[in-house]
MIDOSE-1310 file (N, C-alpha, C; in nm, 2 decimals, decimal comma, always signed):
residues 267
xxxx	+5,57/+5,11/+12,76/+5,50/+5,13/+12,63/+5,43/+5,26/+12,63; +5,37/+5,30/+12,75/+5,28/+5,40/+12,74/+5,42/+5,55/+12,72; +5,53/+5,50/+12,80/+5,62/+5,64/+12,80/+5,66/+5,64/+12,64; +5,71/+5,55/+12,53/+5,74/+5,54/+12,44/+5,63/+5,59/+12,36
xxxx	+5,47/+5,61/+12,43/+5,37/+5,65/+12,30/+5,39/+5,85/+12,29; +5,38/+5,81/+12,46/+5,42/+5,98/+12,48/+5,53/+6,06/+12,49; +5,62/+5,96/+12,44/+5,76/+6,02/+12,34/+5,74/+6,04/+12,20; +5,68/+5,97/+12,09/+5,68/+5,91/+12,02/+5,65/+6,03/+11,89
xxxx	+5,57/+6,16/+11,97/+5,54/+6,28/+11,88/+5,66/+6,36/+11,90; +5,69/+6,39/+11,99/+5,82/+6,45/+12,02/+5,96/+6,39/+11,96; +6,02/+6,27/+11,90/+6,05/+6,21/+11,83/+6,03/+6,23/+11,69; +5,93/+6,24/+11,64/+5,90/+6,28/+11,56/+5,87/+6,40/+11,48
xxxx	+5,92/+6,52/+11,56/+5,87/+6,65/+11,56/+6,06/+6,69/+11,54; +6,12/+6,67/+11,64/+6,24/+6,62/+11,62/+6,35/+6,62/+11,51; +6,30/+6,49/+11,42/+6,31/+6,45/+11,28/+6,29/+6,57/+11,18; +6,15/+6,60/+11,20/+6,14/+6,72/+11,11/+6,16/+6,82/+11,09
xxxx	+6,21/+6,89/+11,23/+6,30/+7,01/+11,27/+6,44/+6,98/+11,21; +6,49/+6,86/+11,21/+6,68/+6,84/+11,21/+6,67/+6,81/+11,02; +6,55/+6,78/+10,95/+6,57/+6,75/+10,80/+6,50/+6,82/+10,76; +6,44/+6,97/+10,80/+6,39/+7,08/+10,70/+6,50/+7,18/+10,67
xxxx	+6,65/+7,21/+10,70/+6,77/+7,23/+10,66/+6,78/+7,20/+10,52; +6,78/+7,04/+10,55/+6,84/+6,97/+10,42/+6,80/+6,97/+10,32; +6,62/+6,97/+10,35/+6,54/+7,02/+10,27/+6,48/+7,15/+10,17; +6,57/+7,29/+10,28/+6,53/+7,38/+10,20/+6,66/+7,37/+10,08
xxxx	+6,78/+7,34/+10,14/+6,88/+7,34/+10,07/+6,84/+7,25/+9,92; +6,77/+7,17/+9,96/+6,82/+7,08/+9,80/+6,68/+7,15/+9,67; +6,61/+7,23/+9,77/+6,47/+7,33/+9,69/+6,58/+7,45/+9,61; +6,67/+7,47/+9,70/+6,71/+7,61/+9,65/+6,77/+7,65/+9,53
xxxx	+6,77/+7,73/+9,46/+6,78/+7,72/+9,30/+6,94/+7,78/+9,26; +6,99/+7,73/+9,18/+7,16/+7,77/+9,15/+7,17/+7,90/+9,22; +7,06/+8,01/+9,15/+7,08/+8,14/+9,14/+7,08/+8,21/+9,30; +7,00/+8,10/+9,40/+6,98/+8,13/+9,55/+7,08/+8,07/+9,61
xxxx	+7,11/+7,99/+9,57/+7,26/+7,91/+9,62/+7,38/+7,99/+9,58; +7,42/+8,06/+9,50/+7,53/+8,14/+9,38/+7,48/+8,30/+9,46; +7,40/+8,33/+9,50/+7,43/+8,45/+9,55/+7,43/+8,43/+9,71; +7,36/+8,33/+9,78/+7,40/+8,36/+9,89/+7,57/+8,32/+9,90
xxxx	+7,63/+8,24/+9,84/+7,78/+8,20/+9,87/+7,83/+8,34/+9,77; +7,82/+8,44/+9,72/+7,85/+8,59/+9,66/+7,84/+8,71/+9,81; +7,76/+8,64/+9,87/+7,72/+8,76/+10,00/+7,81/+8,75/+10,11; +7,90/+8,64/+10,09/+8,03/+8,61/+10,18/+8,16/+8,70/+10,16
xxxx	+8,15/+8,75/+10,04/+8,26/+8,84/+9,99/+8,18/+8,96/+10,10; +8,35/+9,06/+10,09/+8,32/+9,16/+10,17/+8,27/+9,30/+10,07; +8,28/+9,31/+9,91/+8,23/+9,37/+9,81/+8,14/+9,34/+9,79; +8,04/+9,24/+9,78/+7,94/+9,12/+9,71/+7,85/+9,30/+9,64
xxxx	+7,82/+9,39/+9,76/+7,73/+9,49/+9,71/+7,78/+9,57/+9,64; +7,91/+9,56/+9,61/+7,98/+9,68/+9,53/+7,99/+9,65/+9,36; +7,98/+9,49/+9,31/+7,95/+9,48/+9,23/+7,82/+9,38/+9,08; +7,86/+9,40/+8,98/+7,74/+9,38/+8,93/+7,70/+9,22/+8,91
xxxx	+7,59/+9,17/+9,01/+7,51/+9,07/+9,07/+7,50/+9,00/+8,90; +7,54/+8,85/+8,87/+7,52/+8,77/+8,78/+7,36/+8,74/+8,74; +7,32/+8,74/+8,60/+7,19/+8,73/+8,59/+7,12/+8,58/+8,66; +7,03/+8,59/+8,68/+6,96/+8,48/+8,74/+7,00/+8,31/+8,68
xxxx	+7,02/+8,33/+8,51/+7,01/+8,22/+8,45/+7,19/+8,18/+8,43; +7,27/+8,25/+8,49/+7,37/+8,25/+8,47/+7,50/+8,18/+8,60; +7,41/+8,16/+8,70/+7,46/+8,09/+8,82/+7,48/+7,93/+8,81; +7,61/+7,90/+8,82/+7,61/+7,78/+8,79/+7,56/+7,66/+8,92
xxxx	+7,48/+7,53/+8,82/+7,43/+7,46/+8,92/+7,57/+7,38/+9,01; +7,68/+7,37/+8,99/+7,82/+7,32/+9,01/+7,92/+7,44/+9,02; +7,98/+7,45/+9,11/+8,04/+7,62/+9,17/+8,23/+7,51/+9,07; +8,27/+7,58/+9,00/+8,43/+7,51/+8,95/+8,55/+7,60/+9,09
xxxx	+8,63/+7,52/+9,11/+8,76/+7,54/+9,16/+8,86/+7,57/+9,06; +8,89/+7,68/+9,07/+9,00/+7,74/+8,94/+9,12/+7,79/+9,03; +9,21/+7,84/+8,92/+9,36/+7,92/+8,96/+9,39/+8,06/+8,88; +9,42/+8,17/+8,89/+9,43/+8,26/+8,80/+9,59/+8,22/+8,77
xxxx	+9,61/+8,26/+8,66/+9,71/+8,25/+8,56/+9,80/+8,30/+8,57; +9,92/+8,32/+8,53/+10,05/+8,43/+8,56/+10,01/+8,50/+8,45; +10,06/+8,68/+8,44/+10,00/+8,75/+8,41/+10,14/+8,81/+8,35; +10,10/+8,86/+8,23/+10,22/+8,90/+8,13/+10,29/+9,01/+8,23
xxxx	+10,45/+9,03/+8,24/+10,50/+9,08/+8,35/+10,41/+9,16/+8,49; +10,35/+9,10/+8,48/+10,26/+9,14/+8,62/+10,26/+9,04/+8,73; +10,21/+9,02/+8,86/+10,23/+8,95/+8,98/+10,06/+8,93/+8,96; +9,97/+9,01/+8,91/+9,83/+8,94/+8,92/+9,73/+9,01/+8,82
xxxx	+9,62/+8,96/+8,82/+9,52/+9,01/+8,69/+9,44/+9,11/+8,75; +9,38/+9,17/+8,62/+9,26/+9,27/+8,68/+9,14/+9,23/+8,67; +9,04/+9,25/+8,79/+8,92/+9,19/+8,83/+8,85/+9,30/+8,83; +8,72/+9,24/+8,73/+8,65/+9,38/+8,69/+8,54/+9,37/+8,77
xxxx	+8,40/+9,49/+8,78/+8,30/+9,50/+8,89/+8,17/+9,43/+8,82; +8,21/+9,48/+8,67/+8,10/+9,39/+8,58/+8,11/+9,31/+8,50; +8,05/+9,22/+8,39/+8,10/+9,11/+8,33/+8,10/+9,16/+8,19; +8,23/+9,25/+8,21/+8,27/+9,34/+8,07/+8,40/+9,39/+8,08
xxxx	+8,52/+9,38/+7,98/+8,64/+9,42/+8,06/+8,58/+9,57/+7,95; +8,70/+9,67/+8,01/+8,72/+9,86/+7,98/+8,54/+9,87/+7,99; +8,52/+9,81/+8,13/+8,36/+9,89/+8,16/+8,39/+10,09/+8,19; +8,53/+10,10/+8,23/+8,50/+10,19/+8,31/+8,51/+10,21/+8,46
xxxx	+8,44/+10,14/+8,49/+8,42/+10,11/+8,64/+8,51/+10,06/+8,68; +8,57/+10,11/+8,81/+8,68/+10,12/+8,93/+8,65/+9,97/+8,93; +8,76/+9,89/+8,88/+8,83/+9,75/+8,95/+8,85/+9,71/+9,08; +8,80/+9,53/+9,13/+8,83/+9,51/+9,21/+8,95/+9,49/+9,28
xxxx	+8,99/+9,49/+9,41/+9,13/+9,42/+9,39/+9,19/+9,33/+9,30; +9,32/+9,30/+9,24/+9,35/+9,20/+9,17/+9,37/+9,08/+9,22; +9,33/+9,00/+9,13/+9,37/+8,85/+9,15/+9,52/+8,80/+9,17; +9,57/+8,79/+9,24/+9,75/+8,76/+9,24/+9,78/+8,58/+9,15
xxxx	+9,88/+8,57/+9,08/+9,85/+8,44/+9,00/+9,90/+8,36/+9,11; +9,82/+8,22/+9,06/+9,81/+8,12/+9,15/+9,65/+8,10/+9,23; +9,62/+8,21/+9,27/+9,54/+8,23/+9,40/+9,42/+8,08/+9,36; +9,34/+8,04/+9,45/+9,26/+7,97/+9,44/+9,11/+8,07/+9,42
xxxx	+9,02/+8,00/+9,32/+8,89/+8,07/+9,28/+8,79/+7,96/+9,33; +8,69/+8,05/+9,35/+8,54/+7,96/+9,30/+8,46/+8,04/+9,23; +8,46/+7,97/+9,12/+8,35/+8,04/+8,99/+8,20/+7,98/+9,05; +8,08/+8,10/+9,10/+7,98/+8,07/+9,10/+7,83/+8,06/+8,99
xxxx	+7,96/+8,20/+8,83/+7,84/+8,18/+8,78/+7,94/+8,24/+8,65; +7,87/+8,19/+8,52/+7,92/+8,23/+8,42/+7,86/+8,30/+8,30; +7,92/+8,44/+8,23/+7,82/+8,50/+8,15/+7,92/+8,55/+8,08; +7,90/+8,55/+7,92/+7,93/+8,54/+7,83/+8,09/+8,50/+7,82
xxxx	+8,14/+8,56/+7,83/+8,33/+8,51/+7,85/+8,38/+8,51/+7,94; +8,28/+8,59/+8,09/+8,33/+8,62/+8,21/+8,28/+8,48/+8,29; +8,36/+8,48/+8,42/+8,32/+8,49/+8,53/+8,30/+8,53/+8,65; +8,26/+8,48/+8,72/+8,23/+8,56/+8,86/+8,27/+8,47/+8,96
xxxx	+8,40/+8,52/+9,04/+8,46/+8,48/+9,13/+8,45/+8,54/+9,24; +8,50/+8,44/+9,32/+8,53/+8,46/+9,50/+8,67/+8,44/+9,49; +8,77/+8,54/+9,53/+8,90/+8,48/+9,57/+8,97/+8,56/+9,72; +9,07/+8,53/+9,74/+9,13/+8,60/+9,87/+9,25/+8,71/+9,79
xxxx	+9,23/+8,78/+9,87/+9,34/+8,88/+9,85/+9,46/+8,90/+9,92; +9,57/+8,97/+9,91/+9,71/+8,95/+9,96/+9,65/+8,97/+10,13; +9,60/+9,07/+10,13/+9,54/+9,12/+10,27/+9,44/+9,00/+10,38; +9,39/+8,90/+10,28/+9,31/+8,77/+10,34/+9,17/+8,84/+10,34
xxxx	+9,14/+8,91/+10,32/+8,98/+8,98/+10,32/+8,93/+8,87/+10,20; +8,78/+8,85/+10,22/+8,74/+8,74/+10,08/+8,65/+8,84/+9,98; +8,72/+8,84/+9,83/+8,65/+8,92/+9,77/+8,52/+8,88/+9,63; +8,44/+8,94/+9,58/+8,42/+8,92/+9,42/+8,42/+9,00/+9,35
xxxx	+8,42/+8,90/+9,20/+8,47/+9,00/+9,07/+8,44/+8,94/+8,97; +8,42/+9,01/+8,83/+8,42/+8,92/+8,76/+8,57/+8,95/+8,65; +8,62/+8,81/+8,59/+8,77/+8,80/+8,50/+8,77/+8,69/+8,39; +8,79/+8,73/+8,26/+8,79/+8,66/+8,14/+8,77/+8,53/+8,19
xxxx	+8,72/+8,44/+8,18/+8,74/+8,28/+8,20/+8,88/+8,22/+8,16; +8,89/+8,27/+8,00/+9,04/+8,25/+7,94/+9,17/+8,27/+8,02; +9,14/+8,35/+8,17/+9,23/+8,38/+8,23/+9,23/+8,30/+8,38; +9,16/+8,19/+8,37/+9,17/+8,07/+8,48/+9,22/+7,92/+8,43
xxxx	+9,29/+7,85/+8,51/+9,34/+7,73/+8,50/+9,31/+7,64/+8,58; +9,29/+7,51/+8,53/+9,24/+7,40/+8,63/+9,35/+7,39/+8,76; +9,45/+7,40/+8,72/+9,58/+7,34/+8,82/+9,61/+7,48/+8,88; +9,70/+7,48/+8,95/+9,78/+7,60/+9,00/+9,94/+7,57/+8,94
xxxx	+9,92/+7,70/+8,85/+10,04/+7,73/+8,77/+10,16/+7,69/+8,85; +10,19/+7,75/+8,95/+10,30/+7,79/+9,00/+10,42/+7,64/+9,03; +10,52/+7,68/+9,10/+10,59/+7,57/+9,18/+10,57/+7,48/+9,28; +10,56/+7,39/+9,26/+10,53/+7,31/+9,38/+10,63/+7,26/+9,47
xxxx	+10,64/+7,27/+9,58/+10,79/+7,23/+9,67/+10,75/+7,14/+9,79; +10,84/+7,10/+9,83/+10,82/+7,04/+9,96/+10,93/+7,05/+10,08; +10,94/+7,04/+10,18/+11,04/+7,05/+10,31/+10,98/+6,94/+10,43; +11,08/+6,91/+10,46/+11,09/+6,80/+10,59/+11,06/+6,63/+10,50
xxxx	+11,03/+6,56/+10,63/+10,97/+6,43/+10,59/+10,86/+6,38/+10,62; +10,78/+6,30/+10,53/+10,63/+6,30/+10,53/+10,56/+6,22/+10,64; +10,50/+6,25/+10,69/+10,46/+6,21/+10,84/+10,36/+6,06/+10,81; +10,38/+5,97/+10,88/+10,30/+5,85/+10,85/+10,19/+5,82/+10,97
xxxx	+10,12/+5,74/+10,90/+9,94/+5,74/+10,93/+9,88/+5,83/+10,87; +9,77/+5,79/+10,93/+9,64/+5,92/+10,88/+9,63/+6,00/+10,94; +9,53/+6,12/+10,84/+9,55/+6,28/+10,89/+9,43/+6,33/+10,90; +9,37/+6,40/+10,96/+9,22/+6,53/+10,88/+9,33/+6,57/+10,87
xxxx	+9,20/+6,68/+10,74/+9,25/+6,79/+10,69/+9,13/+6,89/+10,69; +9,19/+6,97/+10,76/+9,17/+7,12/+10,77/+9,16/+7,22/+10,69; +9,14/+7,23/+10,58/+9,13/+7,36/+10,47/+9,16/+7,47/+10,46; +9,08/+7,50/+10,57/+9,10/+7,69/+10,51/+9,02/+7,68/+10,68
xxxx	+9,16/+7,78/+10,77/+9,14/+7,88/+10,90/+9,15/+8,01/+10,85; +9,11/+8,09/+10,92/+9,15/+8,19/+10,91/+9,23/+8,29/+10,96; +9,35/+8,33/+10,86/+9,47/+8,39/+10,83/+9,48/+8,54/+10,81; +9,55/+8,62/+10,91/+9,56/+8,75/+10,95/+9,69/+8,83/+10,93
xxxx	+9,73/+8,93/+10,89/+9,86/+8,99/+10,91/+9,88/+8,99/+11,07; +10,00/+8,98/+11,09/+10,04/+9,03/+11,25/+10,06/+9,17/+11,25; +10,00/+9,23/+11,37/+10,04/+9,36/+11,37/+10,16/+9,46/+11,40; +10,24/+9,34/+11,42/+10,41/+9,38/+11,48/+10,50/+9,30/+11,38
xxxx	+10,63/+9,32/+11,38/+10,74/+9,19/+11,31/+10,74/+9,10/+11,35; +10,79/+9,00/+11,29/+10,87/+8,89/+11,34/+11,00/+8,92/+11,44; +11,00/+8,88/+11,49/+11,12/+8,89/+11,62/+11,27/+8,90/+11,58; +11,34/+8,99/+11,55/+11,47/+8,96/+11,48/+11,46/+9,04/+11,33
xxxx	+11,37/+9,05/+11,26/+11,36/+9,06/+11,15/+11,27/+9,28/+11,14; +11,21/+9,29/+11,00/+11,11/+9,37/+11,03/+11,01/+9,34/+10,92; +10,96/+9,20/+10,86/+10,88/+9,17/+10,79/+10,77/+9,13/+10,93; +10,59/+9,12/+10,86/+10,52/+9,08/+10,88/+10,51/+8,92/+10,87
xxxx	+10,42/+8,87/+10,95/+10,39/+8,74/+11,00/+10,23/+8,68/+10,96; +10,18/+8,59/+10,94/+10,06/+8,52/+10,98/+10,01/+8,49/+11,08; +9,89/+8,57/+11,09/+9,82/+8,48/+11,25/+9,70/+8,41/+11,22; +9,68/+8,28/+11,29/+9,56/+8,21/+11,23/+9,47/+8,23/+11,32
xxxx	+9,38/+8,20/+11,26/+9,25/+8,24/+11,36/+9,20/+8,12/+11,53; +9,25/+8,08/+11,47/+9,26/+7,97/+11,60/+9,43/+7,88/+11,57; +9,43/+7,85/+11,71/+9,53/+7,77/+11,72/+9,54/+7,57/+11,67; +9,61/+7,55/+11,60/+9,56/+7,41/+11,52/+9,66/+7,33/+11,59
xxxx	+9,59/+7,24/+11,66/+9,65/+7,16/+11,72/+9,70/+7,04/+11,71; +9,83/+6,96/+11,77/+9,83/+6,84/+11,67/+9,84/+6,81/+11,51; +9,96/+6,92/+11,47/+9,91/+6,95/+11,33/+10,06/+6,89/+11,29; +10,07/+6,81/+11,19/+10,21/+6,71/+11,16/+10,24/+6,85/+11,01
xxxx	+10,19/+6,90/+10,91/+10,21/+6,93/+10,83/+10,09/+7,05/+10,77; +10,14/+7,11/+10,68/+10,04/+7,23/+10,64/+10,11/+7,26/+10,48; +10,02/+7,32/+10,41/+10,03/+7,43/+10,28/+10,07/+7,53/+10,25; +10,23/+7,61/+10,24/+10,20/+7,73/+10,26/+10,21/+7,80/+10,09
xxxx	+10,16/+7,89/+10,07/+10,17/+7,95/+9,91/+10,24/+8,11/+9,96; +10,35/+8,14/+9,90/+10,39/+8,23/+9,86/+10,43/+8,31/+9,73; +10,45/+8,42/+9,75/+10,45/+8,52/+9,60/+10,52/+8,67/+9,65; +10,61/+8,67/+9,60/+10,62/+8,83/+9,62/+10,58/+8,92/+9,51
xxxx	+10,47/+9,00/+9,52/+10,37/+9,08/+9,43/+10,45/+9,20/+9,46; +10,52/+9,27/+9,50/+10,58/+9,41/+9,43/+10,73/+9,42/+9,47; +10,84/+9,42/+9,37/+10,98/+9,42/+9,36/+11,01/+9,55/+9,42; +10,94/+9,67/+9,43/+11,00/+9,79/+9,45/+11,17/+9,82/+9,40
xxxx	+11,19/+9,79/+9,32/+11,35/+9,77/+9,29/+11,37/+9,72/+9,16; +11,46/+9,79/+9,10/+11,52/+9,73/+8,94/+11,61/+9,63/+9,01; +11,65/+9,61/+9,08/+11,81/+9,50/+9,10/+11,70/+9,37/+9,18; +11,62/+9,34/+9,09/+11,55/+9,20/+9,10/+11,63/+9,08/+9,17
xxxx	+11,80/+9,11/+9,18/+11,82/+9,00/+9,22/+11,86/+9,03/+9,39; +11,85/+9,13/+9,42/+11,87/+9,19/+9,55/+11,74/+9,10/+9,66; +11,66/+9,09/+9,61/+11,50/+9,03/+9,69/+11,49/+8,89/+9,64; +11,58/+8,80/+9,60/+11,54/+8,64/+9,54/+11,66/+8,58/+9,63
xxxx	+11,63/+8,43/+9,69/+11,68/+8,41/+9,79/+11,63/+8,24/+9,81; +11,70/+8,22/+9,96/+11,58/+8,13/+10,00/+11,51/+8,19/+10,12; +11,40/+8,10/+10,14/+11,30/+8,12/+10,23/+11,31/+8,05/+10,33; +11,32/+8,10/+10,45/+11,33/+7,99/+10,62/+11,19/+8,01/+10,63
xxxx	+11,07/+7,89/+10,68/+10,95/+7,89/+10,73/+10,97/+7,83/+10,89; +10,89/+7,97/+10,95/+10,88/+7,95/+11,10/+10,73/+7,93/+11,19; +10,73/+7,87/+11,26/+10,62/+7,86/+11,28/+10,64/+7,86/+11,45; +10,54/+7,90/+11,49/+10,49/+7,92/+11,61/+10,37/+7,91/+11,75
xxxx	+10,37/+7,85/+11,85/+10,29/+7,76/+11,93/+10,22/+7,91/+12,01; +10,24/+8,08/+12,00/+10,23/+8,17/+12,04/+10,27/+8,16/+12,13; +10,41/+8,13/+12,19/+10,50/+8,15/+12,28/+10,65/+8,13/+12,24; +10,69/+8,03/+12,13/+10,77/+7,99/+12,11/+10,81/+7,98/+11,96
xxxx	+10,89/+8,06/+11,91/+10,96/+8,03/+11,76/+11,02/+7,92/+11,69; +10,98/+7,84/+11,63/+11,06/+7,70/+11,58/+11,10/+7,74/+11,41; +11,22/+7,72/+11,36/+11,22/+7,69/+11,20/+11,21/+7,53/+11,19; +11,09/+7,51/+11,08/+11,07/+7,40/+11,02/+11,14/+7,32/+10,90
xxxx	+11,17/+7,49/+10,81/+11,23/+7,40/+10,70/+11,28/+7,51/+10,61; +11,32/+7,50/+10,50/+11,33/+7,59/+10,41/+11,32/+7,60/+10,26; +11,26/+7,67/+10,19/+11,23/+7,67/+10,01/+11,31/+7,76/+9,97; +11,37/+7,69/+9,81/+11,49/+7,78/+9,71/+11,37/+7,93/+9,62
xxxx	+11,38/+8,06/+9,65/+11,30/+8,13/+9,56/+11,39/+8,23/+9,48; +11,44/+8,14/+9,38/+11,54/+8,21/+9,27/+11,42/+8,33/+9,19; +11,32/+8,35/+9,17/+11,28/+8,42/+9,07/+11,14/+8,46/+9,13; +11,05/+8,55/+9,07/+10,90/+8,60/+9,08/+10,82/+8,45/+9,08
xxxx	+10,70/+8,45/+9,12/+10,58/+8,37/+9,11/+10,56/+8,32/+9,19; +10,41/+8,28/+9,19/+10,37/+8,20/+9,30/+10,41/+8,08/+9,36; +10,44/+8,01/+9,45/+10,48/+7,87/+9,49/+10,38/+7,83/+9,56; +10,40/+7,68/+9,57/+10,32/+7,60/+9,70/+10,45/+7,53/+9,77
xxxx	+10,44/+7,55/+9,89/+10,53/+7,46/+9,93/+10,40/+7,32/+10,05; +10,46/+7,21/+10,03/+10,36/+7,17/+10,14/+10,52/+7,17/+10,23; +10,47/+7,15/+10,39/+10,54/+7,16/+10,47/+10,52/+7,03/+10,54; +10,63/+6,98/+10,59/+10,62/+6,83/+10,70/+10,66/+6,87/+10,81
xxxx	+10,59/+6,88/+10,93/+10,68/+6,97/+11,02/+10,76/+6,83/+11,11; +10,85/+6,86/+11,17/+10,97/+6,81/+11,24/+10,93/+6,61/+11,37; +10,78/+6,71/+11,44/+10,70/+6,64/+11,49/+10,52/+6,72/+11,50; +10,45/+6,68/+11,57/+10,32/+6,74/+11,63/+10,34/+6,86/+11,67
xxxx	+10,26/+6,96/+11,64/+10,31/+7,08/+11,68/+10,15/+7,14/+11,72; +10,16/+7,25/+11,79/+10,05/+7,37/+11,79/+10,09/+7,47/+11,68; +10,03/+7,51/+11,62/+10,06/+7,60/+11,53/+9,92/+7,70/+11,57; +9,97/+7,82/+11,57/+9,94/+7,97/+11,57/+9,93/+8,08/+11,49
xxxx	+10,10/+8,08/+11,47/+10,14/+8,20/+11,35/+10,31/+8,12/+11,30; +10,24/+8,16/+11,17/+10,33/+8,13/+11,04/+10,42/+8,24/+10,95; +10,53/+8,21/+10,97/+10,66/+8,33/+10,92/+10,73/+8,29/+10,78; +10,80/+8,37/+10,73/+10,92/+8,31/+10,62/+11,00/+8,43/+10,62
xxxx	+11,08/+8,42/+10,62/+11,21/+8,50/+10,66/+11,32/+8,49/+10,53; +11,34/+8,59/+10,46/+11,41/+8,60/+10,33/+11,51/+8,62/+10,36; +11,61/+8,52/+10,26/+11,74/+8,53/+10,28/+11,82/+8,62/+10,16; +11,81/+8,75/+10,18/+11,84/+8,79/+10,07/+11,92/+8,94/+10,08
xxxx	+11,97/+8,97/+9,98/+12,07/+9,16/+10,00/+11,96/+9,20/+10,03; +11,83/+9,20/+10,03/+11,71/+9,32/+10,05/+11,60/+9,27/+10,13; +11,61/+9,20/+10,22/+11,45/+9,11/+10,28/+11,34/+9,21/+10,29; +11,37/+9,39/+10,34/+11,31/+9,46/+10,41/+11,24/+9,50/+10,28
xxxx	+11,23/+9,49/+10,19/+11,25/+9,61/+10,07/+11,09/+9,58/+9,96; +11,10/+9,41/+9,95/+11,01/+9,38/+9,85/+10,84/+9,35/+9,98; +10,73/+9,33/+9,86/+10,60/+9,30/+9,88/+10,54/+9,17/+9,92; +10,51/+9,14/+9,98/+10,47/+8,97/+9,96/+10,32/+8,88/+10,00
xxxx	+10,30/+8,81/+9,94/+10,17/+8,77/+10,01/+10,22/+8,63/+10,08; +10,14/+8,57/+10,11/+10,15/+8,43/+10,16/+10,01/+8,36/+10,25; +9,99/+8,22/+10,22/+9,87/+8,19/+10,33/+9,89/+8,05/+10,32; +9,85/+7,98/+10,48/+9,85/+7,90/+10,54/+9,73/+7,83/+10,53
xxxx	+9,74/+7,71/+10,49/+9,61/+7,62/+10,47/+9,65/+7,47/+10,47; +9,54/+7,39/+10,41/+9,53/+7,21/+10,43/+9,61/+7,15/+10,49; +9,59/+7,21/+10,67/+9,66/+7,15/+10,80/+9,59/+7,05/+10,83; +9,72/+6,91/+10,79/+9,69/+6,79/+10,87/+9,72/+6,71/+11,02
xxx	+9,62/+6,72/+11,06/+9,60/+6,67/+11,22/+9,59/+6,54/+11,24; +9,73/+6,49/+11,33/+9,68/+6,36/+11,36/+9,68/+6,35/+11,53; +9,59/+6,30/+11,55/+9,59/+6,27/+11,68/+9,67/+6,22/+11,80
């Protein structure tokens, strides 16, 4: 009894170190919660900060739109379009947003860019969609039991080719282990070429344990735009770095983005 009395402050000192966290967090006001998640972008200082009353208390998950013959929209610095001011990178359609705050027709997003750097900006509202426009695909067969899911690692260009090839690769930021299945979104954003049909094809997706090359599966990409494919891979795998290899008159020729996400792990 006597050790339990002279535990009993320390216990309690404890408690209120592990729930003043939770506490500042639920004090914190949209506008302190909306800019510290704005300070995550690698721009956040380069453009113009949403007014205080304009941060939403509920952050929305959006999709940017396909964009009249274009591969993506223009992301402006302030919440005005023909400000003048030098544009952010563009939004590629499809991409995933989070709107933290909204002012008059605009918003103000966080999205990723072809390069994976995380940026903000602000873009018509009119010019986001609840769903993701694009195609949805699937490859392999769907793995049974339960899974986590893993969201969002993070996803790197490789600094060399793919082996065989001379396109670029995905490197993840950690190696995901035990992983039955994953997300991949692809788009090729610049044709460099009038003979559009020279660069449309299918897609082989490869994946790799960083020692060892495996093909998983493959997607039909008859035309421009974004896709989702989800992937089922074969069995359990380590996954590392993620490929797609174009089967086409021109693989070397065209632009592309792609990213690897909602890797499910089963034990």
């Amino acid at each position: 009894m006597k050790l339990l009395k002279r535990l009993l402050p320390l216990l309690l000192m404890l408690c209120l170190l592990t729930a003043a966290p939770c506490a500042r967090a639920e004090t914190e006001t949209a506008a302190e919660r909306g800019l510290e998640k704005l300070k995550t972008a690698c721009n956040w200082d380069r453009i113009v900060l949403p007014k205080e009353e304009s941060y939403l208390e509920e952050w929305k998950t959006l999709y940017g739109r396909p964009a009249w013959y274009a591969p993506s929209l223009f992301v402006e610095t302030m919440p005005l379009t023909g400000s003048g001011l030098e544009p952010q990178p563009p939004l590629f359609e499809g991409t995933e947003v989070t709107v933290v705050a909204e002012e008059n027709d605009m918003s103000c997003i966080l999205y990723r860019h072809s390069n994976y750097k995380l940026y903000a900006g602000w873009i018509k509202s009119i010019r986001l969609l609840e769903a993701f426009p694009g195609e949805l695909l699937s490859v392999g067969d769907p793995a049974e039991g339960d899974f986590e899911l893993l969201h969002h690692i993070e996803n790197n260009w490789s600094v060399g080719w793919l082996p065989g090839t001379e396109q670029p690769y995905t490197v993840l930021g950690e190696t995901v282990k035990n992983c039955v299945g994953f997300t991949l979104e692809y788009q090729i954003i610049a044709d460099n070429t009038a003979n559009k049909w020279m660069i449309y094809g299918p897609r082989t997706i490869w994946v790799s344990d960083g020692e060892r090359w495996t093909a998983v599966g493959a997607f039909e990409y008859p035309q421009g735009g974004a896709v989702r494919v989800q992937v089922w891979l074969p069995e359990r795998m380590d996954i590392v770095e993620v490929a797609t290899v174009a089967h086409c008159q021109a693989p070397n020729l065209f632009d592309f983005r792609q990213l690897a996400e909602d890797f499910l792990i089963q034990a």
